[in-house]
C-alpha positions as CSV (number, residue, x, y, z in Angstrom):
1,X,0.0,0.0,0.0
2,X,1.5,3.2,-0.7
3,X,-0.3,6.4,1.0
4,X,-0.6,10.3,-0.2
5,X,-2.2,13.2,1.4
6,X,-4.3,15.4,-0.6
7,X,-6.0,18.2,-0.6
8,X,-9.3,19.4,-1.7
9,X,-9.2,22.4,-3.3
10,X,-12.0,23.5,-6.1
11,X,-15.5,21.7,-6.8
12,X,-17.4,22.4,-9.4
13,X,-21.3,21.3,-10.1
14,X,-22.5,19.7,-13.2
15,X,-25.2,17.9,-14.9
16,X,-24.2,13.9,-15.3
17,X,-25.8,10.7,-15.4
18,X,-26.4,7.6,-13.5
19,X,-27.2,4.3,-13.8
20,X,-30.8,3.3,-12.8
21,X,-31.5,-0.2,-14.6
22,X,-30.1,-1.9,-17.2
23,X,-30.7,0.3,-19.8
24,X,-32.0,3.6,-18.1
25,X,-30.2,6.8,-16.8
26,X,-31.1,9.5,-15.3
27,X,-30.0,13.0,-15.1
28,X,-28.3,14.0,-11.8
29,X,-25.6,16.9,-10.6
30,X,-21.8,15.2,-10.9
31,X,-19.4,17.3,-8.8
32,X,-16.4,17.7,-9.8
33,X,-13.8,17.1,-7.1
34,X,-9.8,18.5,-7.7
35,X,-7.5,17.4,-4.8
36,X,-4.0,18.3,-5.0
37,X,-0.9,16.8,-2.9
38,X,-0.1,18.5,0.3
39,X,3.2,20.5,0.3
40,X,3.0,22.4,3.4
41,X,1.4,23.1,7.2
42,X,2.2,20.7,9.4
43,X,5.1,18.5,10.0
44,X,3.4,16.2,8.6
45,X,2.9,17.7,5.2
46,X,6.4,18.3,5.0
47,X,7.3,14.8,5.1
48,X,4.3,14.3,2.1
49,X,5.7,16.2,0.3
50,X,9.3,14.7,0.5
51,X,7.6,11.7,-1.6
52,X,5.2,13.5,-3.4
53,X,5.9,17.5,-3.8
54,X,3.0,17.4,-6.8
55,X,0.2,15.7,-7.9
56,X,-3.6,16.0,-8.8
57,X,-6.5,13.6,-8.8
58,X,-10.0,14.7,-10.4
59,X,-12.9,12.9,-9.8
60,X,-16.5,13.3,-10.8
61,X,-19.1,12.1,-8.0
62,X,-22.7,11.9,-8.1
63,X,-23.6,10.0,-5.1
64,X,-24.8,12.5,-2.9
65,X,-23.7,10.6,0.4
66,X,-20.3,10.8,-1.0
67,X,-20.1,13.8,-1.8
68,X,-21.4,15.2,1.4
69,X,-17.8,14.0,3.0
70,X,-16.0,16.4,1.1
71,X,-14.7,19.9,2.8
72,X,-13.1,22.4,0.5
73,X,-9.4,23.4,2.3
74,X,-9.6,20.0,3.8
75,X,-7.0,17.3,3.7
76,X,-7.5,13.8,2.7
77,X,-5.2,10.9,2.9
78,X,-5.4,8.7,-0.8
79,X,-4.3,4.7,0.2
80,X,-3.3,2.9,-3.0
81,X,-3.9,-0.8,-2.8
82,X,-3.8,-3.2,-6.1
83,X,-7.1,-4.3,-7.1
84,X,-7.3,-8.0,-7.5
């Protein structure tokens, strides 16, 4: 497993689409999330960013339970693990 800290910082709203059967979608808000490696603030950042002093990860979410765990400004760690 390898491990990043991220942070996010922009999200923006847009129409998508999600899967509701088979062959049926339906329209729905996607937001966009931009994270970006941590490179300072804390001790701990400064050892981040030893490993990793860039990086960015976008991701478009429209599950609504998801995305009411995101914080703009806050700081997320990122665990990489092989998928099987």
């Amino acid at each position: 497993m390898v491990r990043a800290k991220f942070r996010l910082d922009s999200v923006k709203i847009t129409e998508g689409s999600r899967k509701v059967s088979e062959n049926k979608y339906e329209s729905t808000p996607s937001h966009e999330l931009e994270f970006n490696a941590v490179y300072q603030g804390s001790p701990e950042n400064d050892k981040f960013f030893l490993s990793t002093p860039s990086g960015k990860l976008v991701m478009n979410v429209v599950n609504k339970e998801a995305n009411d765990q995101f914080e703009i400004g806050k700081e997320y760690y990122i665990d990489f693990v092989p998928a099987a």
